[in-house]
BATIVO-691176 format. One line per 4 residues: for each residue x, y, z of C-alpha. Coordinates in steps of 0.1 Angstrom, whole numbers, plus 5000, padded with zeros to 4 digits. Example, Ala and Ser with C-alpha at 12.3 -4.5 7.8 and 13.67 -1.06 7.14 Angstrom:
5123/4955/5078 | 5137/4989/5071 .
This chain:
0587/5634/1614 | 0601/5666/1629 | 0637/5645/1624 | 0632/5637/1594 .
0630/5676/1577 | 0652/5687/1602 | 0677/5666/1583 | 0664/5678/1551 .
0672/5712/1558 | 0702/5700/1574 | 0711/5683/1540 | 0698/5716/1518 .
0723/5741/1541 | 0748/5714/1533 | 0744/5719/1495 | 0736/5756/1496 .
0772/5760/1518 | 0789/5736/1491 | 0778/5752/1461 | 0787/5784/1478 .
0826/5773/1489 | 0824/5757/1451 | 0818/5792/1439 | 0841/5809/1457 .
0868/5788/1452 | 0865/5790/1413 | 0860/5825/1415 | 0896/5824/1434 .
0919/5798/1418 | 0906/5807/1380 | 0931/5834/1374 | 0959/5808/1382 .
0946/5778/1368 | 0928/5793/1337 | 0959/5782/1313 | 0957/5749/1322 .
0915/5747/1319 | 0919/5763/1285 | 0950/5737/1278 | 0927/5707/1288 .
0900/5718/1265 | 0916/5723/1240 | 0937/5686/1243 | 0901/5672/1247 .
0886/5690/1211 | 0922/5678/1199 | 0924/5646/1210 | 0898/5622/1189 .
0921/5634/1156 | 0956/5625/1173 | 0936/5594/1181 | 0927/5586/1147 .
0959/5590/1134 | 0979/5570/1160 | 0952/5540/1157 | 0938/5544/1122 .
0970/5552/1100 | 0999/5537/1127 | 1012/5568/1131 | 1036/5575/1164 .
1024/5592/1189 | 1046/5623/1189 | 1040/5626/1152 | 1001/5625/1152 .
1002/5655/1177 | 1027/5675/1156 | 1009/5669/1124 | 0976/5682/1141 .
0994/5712/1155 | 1008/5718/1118 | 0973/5718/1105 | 0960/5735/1131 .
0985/5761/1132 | 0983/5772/1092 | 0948/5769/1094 | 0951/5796/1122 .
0978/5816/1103 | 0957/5811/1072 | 0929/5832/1089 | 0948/5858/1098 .
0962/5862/1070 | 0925/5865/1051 | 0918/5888/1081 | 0945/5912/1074 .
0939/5911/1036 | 0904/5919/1041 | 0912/5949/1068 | 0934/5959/1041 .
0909/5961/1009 | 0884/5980/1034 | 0911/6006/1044 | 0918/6011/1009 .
0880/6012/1002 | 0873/6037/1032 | 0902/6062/1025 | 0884/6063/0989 .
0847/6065/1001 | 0850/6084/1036 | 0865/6123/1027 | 0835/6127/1008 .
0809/6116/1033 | 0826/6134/1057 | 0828/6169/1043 | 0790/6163/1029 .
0784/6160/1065 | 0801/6192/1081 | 0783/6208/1053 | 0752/6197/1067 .
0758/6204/1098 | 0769/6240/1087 | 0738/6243/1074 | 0724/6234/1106 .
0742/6259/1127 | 0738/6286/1106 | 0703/6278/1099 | 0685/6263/1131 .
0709/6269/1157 | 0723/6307/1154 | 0686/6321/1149 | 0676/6295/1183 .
0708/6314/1204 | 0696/6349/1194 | 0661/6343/1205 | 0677/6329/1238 .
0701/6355/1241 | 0668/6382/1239 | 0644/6365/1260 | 0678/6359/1285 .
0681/6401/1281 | 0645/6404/1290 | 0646/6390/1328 | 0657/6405/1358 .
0695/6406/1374 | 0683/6374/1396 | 0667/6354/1370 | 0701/6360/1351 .
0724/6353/1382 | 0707/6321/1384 | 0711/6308/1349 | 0747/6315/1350 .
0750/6296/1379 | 0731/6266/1364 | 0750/6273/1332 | 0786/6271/1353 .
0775/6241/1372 | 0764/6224/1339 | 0798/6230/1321 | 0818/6218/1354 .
0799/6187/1356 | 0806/6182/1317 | 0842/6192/1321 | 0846/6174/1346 .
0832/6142/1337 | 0854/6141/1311 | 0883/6152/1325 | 0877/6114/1349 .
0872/6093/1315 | 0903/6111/1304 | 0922/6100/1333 | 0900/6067/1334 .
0912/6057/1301 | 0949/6070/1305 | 0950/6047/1334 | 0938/6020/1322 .
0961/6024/1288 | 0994/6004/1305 | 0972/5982/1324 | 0961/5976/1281 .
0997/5981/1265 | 1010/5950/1293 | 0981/5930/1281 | 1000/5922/1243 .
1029/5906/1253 | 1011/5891/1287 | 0987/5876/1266 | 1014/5863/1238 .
1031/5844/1270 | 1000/5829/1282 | 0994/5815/1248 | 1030/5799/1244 .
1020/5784/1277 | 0984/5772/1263 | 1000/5755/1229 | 1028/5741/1249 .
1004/5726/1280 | 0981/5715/1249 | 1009/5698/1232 | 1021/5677/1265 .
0991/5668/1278 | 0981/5651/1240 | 1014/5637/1236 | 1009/5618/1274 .
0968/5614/1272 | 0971/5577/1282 | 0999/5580/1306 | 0983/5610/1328 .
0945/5594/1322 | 0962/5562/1340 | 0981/5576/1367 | 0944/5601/1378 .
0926/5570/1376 | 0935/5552/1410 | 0926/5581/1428 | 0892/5594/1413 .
0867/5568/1419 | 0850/5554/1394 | 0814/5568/1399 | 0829/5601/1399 .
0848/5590/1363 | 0812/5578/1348 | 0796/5612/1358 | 0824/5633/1345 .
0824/5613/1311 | 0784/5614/1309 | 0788/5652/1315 | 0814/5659/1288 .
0793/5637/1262 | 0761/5655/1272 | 0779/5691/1270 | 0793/5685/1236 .
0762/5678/1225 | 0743/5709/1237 | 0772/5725/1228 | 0763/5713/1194 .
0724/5723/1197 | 0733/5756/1209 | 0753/5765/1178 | 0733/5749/1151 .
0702/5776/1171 | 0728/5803/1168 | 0732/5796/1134 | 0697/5794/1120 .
0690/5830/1141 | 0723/5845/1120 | 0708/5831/1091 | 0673/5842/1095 .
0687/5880/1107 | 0705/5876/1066 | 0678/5867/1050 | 0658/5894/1069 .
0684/5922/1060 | 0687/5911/1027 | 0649/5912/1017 | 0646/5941/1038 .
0671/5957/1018 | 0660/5952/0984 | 0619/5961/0994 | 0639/5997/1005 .
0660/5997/0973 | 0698/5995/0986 | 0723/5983/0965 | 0746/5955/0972 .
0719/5947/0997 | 0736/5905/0998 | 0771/5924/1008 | 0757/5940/1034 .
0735/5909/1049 | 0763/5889/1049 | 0784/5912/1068 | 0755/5920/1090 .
0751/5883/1094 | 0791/5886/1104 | 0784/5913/1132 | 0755/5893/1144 .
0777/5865/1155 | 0796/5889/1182 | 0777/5887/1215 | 0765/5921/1225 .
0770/5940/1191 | 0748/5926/1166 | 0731/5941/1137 | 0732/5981/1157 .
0769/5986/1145 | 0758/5987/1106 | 0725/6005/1116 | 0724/6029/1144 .
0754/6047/1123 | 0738/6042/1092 | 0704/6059/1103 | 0724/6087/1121 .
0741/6096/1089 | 0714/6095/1069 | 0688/6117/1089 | 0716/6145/1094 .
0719/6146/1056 | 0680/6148/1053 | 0674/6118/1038 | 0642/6112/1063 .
0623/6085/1042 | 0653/6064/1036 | 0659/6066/1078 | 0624/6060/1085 .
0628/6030/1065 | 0660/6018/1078 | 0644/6021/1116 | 0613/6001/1109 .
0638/5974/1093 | 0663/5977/1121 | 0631/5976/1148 | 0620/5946/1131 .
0656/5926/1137 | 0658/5929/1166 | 0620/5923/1177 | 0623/5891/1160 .
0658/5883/1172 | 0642/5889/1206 | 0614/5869/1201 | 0626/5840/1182 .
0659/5838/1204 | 0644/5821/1236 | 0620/5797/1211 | 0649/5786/1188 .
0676/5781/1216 | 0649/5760/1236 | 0636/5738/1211 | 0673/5729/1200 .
0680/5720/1238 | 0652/5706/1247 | 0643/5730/1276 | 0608/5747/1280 .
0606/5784/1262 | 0594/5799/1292 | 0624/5784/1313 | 0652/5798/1286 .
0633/5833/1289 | 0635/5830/1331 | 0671/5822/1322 | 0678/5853/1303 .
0659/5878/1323 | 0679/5864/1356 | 0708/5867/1335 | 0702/5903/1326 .
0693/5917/1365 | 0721/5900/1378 | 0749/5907/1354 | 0734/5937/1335 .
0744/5938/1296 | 0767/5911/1304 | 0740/5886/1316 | 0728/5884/1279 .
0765/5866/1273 | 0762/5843/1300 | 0724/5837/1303 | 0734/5810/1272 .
0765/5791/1296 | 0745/5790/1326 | 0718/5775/1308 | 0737/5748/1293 .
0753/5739/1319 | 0718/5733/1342 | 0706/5715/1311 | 0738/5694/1320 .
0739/5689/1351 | 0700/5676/1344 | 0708/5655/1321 | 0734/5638/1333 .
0714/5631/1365 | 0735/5653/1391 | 0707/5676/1402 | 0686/5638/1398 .
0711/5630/1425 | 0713/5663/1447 | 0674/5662/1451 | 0677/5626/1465 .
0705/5633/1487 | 0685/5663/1503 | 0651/5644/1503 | 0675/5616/1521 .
């Protein structure tokens, strides 16, 4: 008996130790081997269309692949180009709109300093005249210490950000190389699928083979799930904004949805870049209904963003609400702000690994 969990734990260190030297060595090779992940992927999305043409329509080889690329690559130049155009029309539509929000704001605030905060200083100033030589030593002491601490916290995001600004500037053409690299390792790895799947093949065996293809299939399709949740939260934060909107009385209130439903599609930023500036703006000018309104609108997005997130995400998957929620909160102690981003991966891949039987098969080969 004692033998028998002795070689249990035996089995478990084994696994721990694995998963750990797995780890590591990911965390070590990735900056190296990144291109050619991303390049594999990539072939893989690519790969049932080249297919198609090669088998369906008798199409060569090469030519499949560079008709795919062709499409691929003005569908991509296609969206920059809309991308630019509409950065362009809202430049044109901010140079017109922002001078005169601007100045209606330093008027307001102005107002404020001649209003609020002037009178607030002179009262200081008196009841700072009123107290002893001490009492005033030691203010301007806590005053000094205050303004270094300010000056010189930013004096180190200063020199933060001016360090950091070549490290940024090599980044542009750095980046343009590695994706010359990705497009051309793409390109050869489609154009010799076949030829490189048969030469790996003798040497993987085929257990492993079955796994990784069960794997794939199961990832694409929670892949799948996870987006079609994604979308109906987007969609539901839309139609939120929208009637939200038009109860408060906002015009253009379907723009603005659909460009909140735009924002809410970038992890980490969501519907806060339209409103936290928006209700700033609008309580400095005194419009305090109109904010009040806005917050209880904003408040309500995101409760039921937070709320529904967990529930939609684990009934598309098939996973247990309370388990997605465990997922996220682990996410977000371990990894702060950025656990929210990869709460999602890790959780798709355990749903996985489950499905495709590999922690199935890492139980047994503990339990023995």
């Amino acid at each position: 008996m004692y033998k028998r969990h002795f070689m249990q734990l035996f089995r478990l260190g084994t696994v721990v130790i694995a998963g750990f030297a797995i780890y590591w060595f990911i965390r070590i090779t990735i900056p190296y081997i990144y291109p050619f992940l991303a390049a594999l992927f990539f072939a893989v999305l690519l790969l049932p269309i080249v297919d198609f043409l090669e088998k369906k329509w008798k199409f060569p080889r090469i030519f499949a692949v560079c008709l795919t690329f062709f499409h691929l690559i003005s569908l991509a130049i296609g969206g920059f180009i809309f991308i630019i155009v509409e950065i362009y029309h809202g430049t044109v539509y901010l140079a017109d709109k922002i001078p005169g929000y601007f100045q209606n704001l330093i008027t307001l605030m102005e107002e404020i300093f001649q209003s609020r905060i002037i009178p607030a200083y002179e009262k200081g100033l008196k009841l700072f005249l009123t107290l002893d030589s001490d009492q005033q030593t030691a203010i301007r002491n806590q005053l000094t210490r205050i303004t270094e601490s300010i000056s010189q916290t930013g004096a180190d995001m200063l020199e933060s950000f001016l360090s950091y600004l070549p490290e940024l500037v090599s980044f542009i053409p750095n980046s343009f190389t590695i994706t010359i690299f990705i497009f051309l390792a793409t390109f050869i790895i489609l154009l010799d699928w076949h030829r490189l799947q048969a030469n790996i093949k003798p040497f993987v065996p085929d257990r492993f083979l079955q796994s990784v293809h069960e794997s794939w299939s199961h990832l694409k399709t929670a892949v799948l799930h996870y987006a079609k949740a994604q979308l109906i939260l987007v969609i539901i934060t839309g139609l939120l904004t929208y009637f939200g909107l038009v109860i408060i009385g906002v015009r253009h209130a379907f723009t603005i949805s659909l460009f909140a439903m735009a924002i809410d599609l970038i992890p980490l930023i969501g519907t806060g870049f339209i409103f936290i500036p928006w209700i700033l703006y609008l309580f400095f000018s005194g419009n305090y209904g109109f904010t009040i309104a806005l917050i209880i609108l904003y408040m309500i997005l995101v409760i039921v963003r937070q709320v529904l997130e967990p529930k939609i995400i684990s009934a598309n998957l098939g996973m247990h609400p309370l388990l997605a929620l465990a997922g996220y909160f682990i996410g977000i102690q371990l990894w702060g702000v950025m656990g929210v981003l990869l709460a999602p991966v890790l959780l798709l891949l355990l749903l996985v690994f489950y499905q495709a039987g590999v922690l199935r098969w890492v139980w047994n080969y503990i339990k023995g």
